[in-house]
C-alpha positions as CSV (number, residue, x, y, z in Angstrom):
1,X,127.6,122.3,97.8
2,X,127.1,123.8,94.5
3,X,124.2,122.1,93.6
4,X,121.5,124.6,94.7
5,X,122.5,123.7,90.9
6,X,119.7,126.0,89.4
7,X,120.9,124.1,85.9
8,X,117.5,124.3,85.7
9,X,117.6,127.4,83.9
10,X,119.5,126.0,81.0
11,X,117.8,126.2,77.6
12,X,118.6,128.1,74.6
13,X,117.6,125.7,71.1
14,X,115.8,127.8,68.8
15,X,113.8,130.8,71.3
16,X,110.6,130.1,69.5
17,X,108.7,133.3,69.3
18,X,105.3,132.2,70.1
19,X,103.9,128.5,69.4
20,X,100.8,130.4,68.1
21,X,103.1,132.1,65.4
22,X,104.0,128.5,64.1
23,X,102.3,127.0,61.4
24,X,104.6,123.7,61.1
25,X,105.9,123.4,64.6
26,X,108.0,120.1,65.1
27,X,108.6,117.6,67.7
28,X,112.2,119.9,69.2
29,X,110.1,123.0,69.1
30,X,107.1,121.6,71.3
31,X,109.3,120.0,73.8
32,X,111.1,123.2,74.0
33,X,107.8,124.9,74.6
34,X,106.4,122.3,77.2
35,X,110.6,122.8,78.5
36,X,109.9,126.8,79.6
37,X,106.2,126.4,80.9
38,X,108.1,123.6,83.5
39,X,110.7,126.0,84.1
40,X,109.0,129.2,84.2
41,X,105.2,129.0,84.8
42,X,105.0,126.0,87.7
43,X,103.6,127.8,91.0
44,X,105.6,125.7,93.0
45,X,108.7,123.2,93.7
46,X,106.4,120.2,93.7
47,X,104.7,120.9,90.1
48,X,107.8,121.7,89.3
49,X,109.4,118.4,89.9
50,X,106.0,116.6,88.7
51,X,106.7,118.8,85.1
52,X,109.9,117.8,84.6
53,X,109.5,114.3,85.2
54,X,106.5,113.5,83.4
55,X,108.4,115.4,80.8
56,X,111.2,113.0,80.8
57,X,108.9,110.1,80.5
58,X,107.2,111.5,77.9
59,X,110.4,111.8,75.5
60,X,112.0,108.9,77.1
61,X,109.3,106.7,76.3
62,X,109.2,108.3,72.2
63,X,112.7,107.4,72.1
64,X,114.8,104.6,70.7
65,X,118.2,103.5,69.2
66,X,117.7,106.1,66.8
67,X,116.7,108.9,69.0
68,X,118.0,112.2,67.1
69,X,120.8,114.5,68.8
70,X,118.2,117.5,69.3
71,X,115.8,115.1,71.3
72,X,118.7,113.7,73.2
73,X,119.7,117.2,73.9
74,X,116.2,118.2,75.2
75,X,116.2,114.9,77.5
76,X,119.2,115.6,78.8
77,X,118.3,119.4,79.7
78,X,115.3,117.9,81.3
79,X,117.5,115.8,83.4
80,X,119.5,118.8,84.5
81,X,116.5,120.8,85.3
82,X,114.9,118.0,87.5
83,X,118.8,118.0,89.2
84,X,118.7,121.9,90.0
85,X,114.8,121.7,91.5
86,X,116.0,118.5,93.9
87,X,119.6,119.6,94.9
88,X,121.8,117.2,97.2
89,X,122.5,113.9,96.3
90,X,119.7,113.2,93.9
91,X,120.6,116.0,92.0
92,X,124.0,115.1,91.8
93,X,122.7,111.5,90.4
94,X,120.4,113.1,88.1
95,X,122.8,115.6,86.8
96,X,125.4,112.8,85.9
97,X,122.6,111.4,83.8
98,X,122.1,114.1,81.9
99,X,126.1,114.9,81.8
100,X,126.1,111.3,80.2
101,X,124.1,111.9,77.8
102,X,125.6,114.9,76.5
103,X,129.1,114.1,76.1
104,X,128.9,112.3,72.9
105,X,126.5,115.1,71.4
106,X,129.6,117.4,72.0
107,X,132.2,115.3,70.8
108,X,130.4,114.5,67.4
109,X,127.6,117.2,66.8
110,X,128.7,120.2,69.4
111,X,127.1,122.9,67.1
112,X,123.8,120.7,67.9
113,X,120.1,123.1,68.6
114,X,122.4,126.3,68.6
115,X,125.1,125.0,71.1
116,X,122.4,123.8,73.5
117,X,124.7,120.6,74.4
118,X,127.6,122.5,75.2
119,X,125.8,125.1,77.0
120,X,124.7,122.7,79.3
121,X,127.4,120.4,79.9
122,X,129.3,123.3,80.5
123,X,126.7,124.6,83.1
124,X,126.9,121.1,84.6
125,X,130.8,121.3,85.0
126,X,131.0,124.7,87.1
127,X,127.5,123.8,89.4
128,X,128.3,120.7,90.4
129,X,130.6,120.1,93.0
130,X,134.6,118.6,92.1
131,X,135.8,115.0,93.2
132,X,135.9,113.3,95.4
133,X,132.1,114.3,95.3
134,X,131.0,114.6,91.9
135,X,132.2,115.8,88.4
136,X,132.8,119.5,88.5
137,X,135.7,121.3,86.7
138,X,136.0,124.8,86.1
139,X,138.0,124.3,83.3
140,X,135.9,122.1,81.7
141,X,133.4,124.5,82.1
142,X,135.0,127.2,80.6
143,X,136.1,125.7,77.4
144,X,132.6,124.6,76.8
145,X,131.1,127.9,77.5
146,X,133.8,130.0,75.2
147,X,132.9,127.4,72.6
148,X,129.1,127.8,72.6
149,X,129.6,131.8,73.5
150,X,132.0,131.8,70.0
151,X,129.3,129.6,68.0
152,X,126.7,132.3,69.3
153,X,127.8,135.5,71.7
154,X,124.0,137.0,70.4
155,X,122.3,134.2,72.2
156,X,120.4,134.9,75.5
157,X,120.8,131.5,77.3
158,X,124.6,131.5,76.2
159,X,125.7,134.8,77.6
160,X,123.5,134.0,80.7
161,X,125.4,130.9,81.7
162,X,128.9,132.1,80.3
163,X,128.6,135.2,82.5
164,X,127.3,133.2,85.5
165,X,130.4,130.8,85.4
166,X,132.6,134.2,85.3
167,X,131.1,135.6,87.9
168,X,131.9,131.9,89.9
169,X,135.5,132.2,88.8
170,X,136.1,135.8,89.5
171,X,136.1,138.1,86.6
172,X,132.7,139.9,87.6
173,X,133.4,142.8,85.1
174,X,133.7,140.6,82.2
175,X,130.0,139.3,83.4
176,X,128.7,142.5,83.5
177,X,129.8,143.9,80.1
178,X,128.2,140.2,79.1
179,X,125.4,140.6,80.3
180,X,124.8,144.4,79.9
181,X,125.4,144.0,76.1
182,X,122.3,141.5,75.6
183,X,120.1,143.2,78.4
184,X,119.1,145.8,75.6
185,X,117.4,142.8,74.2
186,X,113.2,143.5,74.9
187,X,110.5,141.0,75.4
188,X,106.9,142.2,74.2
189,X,104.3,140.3,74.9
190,X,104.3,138.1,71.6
191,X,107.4,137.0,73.0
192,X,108.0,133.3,74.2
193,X,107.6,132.2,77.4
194,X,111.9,130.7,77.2
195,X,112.4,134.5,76.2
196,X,111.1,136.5,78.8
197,X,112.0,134.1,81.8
198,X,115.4,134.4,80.4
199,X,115.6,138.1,80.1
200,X,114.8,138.1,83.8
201,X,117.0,135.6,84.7
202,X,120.2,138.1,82.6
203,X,118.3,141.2,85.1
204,X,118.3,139.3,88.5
205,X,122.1,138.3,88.3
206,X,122.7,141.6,87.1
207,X,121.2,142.9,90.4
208,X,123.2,140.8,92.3
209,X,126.7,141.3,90.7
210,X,126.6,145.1,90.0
């Protein structure tokens, strides 16, 4: 089954630099923050799971009718995440949600936090499996990834998840001149947390395609 999902890599939004750096940091950019330190800096599966969760009672429980399209977007990558750490069927329930919830951004606000809400519906359409088990469609997929990847080809998390669904439909050199023309990209160590896991996430698939 797809879902070893790993959609828990998804996150592009704004790449804060450093949350030090920010004088007026706002509600997207903290949740973005607290996002990467689930992702990235839990030692293990459990605290992983235990992260994301409390993460999406945290915002579910600041939300209401009149919950903005950023903050749905950061629920619903949360909700992905949580579906790549459990996998199998709970996953798949779990990644529905967040599907769900993403949808509407993209029909009426798609350029939304940078393309975040395509980025990750799309990333939900090629990992999960097809009917009769769940929702997957490669073509789906692609059209949302071409859309973000037009909207931004510069940004890290875009190019990481377009390349990764060409390497799943077969054009592997197409991923590799991707992902080789953002790999120049250097983290220091003022930059975020998001930043650097990502730039290792662009060098592992690299490693494993090339």
């Amino acid at each position: 089954m797809k879902i070893g999902l790993n959609i828990c890599l998804i996150l592009l939004l704004y790449q804060v630099s450093n949350a030090s750096e920010v004088n007026n940091i706002n509600a997207i950019d903290e949740a973005q923050i607290r996002w990467a330190k689930c992702q990235y800096e839990m030692a293990n599966q459990p605290a992983q799971e235990a992260c994301f969760i409390h993460e999406i009672d945290f915002l579910s429980a600041r939300s209401n009718k009149n919950m903005s399209d950023e903050m749905s977007v950061m629920l619903a990558v949360n909700y992905a995440s949580l579906a790549g750490v459990y996998g199998g069927s709970k996953g798949l329930s779990l990644a529905r949600e967040a599907k769900d919830r993403l949808e509407p951004i993209v029909q009426n606000t798609p350029n939304v936090l940078k393309g975040a809400a395509l980025v990750t519906l799309g990333a939900l359409y090629y990992r999960v499996p097809s009917w009769p088990i769940s929702f997957g469609d490669d073509k789906k997929a692609g059209r949302y990834l071409a859309k973000a990847y037009d909207l931004d080809s510069k940004n890290l998390t875009t190019n990481y998840f377009y390349a990764d669904y060409l390497v799943e439909t077969g054009d592997k050199h197409r991923a590799i001149a991707i992902l080789e023309s953002v790999i120049v990209q250097q983290t220091s160590p003022e930059s975020s947390v998001m930043v650097r896991g990502r730039i290792n996430d662009i060098k592992e698939l690299l490693s494993k395609i090339k």
